[in-house]
C-alpha positions as CSV (number, residue, x, y, z in Angstrom):
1,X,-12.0,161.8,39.0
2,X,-10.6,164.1,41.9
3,X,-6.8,165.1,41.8
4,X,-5.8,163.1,44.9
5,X,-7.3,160.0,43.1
6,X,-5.4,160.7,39.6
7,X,-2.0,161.0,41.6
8,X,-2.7,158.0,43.5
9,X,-3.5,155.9,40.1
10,X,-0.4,157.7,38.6
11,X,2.2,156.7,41.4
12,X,1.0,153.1,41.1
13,X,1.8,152.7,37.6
14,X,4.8,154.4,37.6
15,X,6.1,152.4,40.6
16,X,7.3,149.4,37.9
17,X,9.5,150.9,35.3
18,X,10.8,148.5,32.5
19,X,14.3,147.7,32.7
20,X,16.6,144.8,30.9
21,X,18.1,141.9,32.1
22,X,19.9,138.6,31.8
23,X,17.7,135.9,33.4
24,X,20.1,133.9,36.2
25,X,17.9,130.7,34.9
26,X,16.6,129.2,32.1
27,X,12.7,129.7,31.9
28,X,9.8,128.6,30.5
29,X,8.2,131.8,28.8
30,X,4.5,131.3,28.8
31,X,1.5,132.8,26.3
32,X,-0.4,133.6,29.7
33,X,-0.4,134.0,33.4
34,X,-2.5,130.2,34.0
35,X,1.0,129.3,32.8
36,X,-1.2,127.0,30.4
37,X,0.4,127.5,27.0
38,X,3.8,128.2,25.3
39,X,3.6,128.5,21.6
40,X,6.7,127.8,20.3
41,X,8.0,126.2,23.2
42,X,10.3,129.1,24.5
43,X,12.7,129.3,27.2
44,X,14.6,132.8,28.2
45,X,18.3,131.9,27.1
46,X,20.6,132.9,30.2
47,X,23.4,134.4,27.5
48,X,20.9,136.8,26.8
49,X,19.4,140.0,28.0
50,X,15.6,140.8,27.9
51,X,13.1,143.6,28.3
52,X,10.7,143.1,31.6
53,X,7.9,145.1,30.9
54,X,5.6,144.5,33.6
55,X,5.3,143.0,37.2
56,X,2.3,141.2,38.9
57,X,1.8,138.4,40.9
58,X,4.8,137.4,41.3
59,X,5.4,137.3,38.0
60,X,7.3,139.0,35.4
61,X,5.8,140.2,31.5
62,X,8.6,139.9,29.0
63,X,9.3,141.1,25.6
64,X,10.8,137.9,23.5
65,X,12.5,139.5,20.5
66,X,11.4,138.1,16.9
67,X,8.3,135.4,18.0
68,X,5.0,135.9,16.7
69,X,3.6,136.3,20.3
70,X,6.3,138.5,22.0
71,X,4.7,139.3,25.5
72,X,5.6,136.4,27.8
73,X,5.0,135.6,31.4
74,X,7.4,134.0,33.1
75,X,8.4,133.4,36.9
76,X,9.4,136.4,39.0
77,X,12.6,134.5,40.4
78,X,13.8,133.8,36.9
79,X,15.7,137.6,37.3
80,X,17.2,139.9,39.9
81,X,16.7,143.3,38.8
82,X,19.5,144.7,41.1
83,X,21.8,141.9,41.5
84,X,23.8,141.2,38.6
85,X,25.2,137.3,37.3
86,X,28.8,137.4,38.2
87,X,30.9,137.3,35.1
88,X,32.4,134.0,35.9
89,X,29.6,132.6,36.6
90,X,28.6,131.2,33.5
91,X,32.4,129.9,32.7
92,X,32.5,128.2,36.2
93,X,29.4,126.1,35.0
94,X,30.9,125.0,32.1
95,X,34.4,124.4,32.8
96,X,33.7,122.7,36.6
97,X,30.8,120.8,35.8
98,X,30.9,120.5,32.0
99,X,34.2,120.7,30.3
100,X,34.9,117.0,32.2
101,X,32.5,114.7,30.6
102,X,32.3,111.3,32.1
103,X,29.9,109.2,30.2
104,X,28.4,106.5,32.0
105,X,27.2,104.6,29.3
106,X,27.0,101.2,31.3
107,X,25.0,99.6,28.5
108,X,26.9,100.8,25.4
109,X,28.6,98.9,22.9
110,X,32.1,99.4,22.3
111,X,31.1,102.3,19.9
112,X,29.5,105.2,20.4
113,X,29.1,108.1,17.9
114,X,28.7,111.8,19.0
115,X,26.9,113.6,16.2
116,X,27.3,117.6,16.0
117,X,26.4,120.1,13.9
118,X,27.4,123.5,12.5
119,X,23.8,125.3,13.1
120,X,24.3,127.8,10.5
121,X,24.6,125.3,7.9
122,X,21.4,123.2,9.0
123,X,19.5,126.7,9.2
124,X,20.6,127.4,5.4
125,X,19.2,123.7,5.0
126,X,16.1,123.5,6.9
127,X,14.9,127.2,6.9
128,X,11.3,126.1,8.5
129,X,12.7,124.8,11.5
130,X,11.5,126.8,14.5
131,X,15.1,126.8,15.7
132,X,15.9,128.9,12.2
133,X,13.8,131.3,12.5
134,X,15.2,134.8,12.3
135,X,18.7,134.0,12.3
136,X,20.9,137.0,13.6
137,X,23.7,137.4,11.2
138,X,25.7,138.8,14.1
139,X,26.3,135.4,15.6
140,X,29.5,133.9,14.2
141,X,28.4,130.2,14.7
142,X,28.3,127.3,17.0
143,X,29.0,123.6,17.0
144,X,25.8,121.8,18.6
145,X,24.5,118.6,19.4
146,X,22.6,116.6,16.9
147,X,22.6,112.9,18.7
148,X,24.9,110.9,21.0
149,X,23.8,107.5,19.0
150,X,25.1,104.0,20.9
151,X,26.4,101.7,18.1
152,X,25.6,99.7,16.2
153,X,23.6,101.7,14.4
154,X,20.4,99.0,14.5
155,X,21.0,99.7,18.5
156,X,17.5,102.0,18.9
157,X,14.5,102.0,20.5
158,X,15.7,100.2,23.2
159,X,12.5,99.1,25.4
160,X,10.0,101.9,23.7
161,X,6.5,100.6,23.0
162,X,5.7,100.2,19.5
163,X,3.0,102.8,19.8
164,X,5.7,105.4,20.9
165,X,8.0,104.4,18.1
166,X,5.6,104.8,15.4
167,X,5.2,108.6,16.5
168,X,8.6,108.6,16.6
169,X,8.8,108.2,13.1
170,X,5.7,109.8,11.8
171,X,7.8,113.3,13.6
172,X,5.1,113.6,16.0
173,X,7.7,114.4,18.6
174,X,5.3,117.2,20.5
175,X,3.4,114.3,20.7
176,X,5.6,112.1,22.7
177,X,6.4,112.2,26.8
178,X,7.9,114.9,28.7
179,X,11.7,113.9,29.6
180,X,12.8,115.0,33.2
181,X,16.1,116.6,32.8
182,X,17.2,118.9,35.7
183,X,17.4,122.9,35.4
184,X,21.2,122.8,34.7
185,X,21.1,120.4,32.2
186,X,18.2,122.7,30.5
187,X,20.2,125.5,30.6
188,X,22.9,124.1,29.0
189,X,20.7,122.2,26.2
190,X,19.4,126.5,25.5
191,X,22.8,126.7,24.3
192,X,24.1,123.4,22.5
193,X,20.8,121.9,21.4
194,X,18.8,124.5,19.4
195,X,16.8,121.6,18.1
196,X,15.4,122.0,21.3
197,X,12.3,124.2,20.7
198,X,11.2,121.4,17.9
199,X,11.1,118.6,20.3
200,X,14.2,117.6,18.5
201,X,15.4,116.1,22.3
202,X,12.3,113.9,22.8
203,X,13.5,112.2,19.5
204,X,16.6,112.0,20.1
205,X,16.2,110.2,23.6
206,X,13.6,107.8,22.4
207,X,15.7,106.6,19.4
208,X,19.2,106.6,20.7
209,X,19.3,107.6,24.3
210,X,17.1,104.7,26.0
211,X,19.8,102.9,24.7
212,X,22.8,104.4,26.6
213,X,21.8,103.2,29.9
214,X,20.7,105.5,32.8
215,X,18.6,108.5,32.7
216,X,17.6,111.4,30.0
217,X,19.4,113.4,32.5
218,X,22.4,111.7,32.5
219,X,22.5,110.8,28.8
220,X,22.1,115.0,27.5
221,X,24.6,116.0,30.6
222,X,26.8,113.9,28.9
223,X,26.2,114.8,25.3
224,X,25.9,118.3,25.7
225,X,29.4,117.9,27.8
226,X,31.1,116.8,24.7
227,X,29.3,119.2,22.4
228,X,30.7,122.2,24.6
229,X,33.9,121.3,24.4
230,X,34.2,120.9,20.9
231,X,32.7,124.0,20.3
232,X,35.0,125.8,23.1
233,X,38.2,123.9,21.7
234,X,40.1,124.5,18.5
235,X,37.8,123.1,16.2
236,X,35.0,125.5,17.1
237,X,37.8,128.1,16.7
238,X,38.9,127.2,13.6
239,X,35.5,126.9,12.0
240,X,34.8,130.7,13.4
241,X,38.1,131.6,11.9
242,X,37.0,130.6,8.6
243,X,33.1,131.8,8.5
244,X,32.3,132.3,4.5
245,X,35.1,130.4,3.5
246,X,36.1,127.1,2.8
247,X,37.8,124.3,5.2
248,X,39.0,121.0,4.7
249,X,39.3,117.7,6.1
250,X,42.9,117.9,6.8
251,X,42.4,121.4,8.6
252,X,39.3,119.9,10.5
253,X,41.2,116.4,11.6
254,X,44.5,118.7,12.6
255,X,42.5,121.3,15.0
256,X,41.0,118.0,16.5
257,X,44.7,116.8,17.2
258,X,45.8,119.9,18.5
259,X,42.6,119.6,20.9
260,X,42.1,116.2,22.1
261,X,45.8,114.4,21.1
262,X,47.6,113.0,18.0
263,X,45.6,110.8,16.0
264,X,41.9,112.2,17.5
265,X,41.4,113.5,13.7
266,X,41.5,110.0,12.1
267,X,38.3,109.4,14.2
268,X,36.2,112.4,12.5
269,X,34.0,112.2,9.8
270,X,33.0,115.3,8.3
271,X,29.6,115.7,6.7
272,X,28.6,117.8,3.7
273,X,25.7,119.2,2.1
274,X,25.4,121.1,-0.5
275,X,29.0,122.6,-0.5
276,X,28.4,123.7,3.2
277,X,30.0,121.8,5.9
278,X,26.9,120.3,7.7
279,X,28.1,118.1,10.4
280,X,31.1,115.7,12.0
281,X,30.7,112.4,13.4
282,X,33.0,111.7,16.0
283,X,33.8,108.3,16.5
284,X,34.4,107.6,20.5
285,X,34.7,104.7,23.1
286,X,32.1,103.6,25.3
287,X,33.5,104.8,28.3
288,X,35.9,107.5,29.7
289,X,36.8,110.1,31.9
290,X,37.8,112.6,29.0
291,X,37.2,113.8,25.5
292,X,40.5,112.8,24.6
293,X,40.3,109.5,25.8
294,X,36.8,108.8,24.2
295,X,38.1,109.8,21.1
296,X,41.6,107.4,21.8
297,X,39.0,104.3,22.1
298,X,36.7,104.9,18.5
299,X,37.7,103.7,16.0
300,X,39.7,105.2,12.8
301,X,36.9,106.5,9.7
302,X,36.5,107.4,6.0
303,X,34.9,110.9,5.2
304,X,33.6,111.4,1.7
305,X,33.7,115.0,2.6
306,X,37.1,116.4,1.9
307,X,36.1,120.5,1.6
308,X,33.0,122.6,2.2
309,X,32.6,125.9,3.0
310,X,31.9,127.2,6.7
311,X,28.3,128.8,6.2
312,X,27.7,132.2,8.0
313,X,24.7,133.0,9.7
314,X,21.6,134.3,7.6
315,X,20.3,133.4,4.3
């Protein structure tokens, strides 16, 4: 090979150099350029920064920390090397669009129950869940969404062919239909719905949401409304607050007055599992153009649950 050959060969490969960066979208991360395959199910998480490795066709070769197959292809517009997310961006999502959950639930009863979880405590429970995998023990903890469940409870399935329902049940749920939700509800389902990568929304929607009236877009925009609030509100501080220790009810049901109004604790169940506080049911109205008064139409609970400890992240 002559020298003027070598150089040229040399300047094209050094004219991409890897850098890192937070993707301004939520994207599918895919085994291949065909776009064909993702194992695992994998979307970049916009909270996050990443490793681009490689550039071609439009498209961008990225390292996903901890998965079995870490090169992934994804969409060149899914970053912007030189222009940086504003800071505020990511808060004006949530508290504009987000942090004022309106649930149109034109078809619910007069109850509906908004299930959330404490993820490290269903990681220490289910440990082969894909959404478990690797835990980083540097993460203090999040409330997310389990289910938004229209009562009463036999209220399911509403309209699904039996054929649907039965893989439903069986857990096929990477069997069942693709759910259109919009790009902004995605990204915000990345952060409150971890379930997410095990299919755990298909199920979810099938059961419970055809059931809340309008679309899968509507219904998870609404859930995952409620489930960031909690989390951002002084129950999600208090559980942070108390990470490897233990909590009770009556600290639980007070941090859920002081957030959404006197008398919004009475409406909580909390759940518990194995010592750990697992999850709390929240007991709402049908309708509403706030948190706090959803919560002021459900109706008053019992919790078995009186103390549990608030699991860390790991094993």
């Amino acid at each position: 090979m002559n020298r003027p050959l070598l150089l040229s060969l040399l300047s094209v490969s050094l004219a991409f150099a890897r850098f890192t960066a937070t993707p301004i979208q939520s994207c599918e991360a895919y085994n291949n350029m065909k776009h064909s395959k993702n194992t695992h199910h994998i979307r970049l998480r916009t909270d996050q920064k990443y490793t681009v490795l490689k550039k071609h066709k439009r498209q961008f070769l990225v390292l996903i920390p901890d998965e079995s197959i870490a090169q992934r292809w994804v969409d060149g517009n899914c970053f912007s090397k030189n222009k940086k997310r504003p800071k505020e961006t990511k808060k004006l999502e949530y508290t504009k669009k987000y942090h004022k959950p309106i649930l149109s639930n034109k078809k619910a009863k007069k109850q509906t129950l908004l299930v959330l979880s404490w993820h490290n405590a269903f990681c220490e429970t289910h440990r082969k869940k894909t959404e478990c995998r690797n835990p980083k023990k540097s993460e203090k903890g999040k409330i997310v969404l389990h289910g938004l469940w229209p009562q009463p409870r036999n209220n399911v399935y509403c309209g699904v062919p039996q054929k649907l329902i039965a893989k439903d049940k069986y857990h096929q749920w990477k069997a069942l239909p693709n759910i259109d939700i919009e790009e902004s509800t995605l990204g915000l389902m990345d952060s409150y719905m971890p379930g997410y990568v095990s299919r755990l929304h298909k199920h979810e929607w099938l059961k419970h949401g055809t059931c809340y009236g309008g679309s899968a877009d509507r219904y998870y925009h609404d859930a995952l409304s409620l489930a960031s609030e909690v989390d951002h509100s002084a129950v999600g501080k208090l559980l942070r607050s108390h990470v490897g220790k233990k909590v009770t009810l009556a600290q639980v049901r007070a941090a859920f007055d002081h957030a959404f109004d006197k008398g919004a604790g009475e409406k909580v169940e909390m759940k518990c599992q194995g010592g750990l506080v697992t999850e709390f049911w929240i007991h709402i109205g049908g309708k509403g153009d706030s948190l706090s008064s959803l919560i002021a139409k459900g109706s008053r609970t019992k919790s078995r649950c009186h103390k549990g400890k608030v699991d860390r992240t790991g094993y």
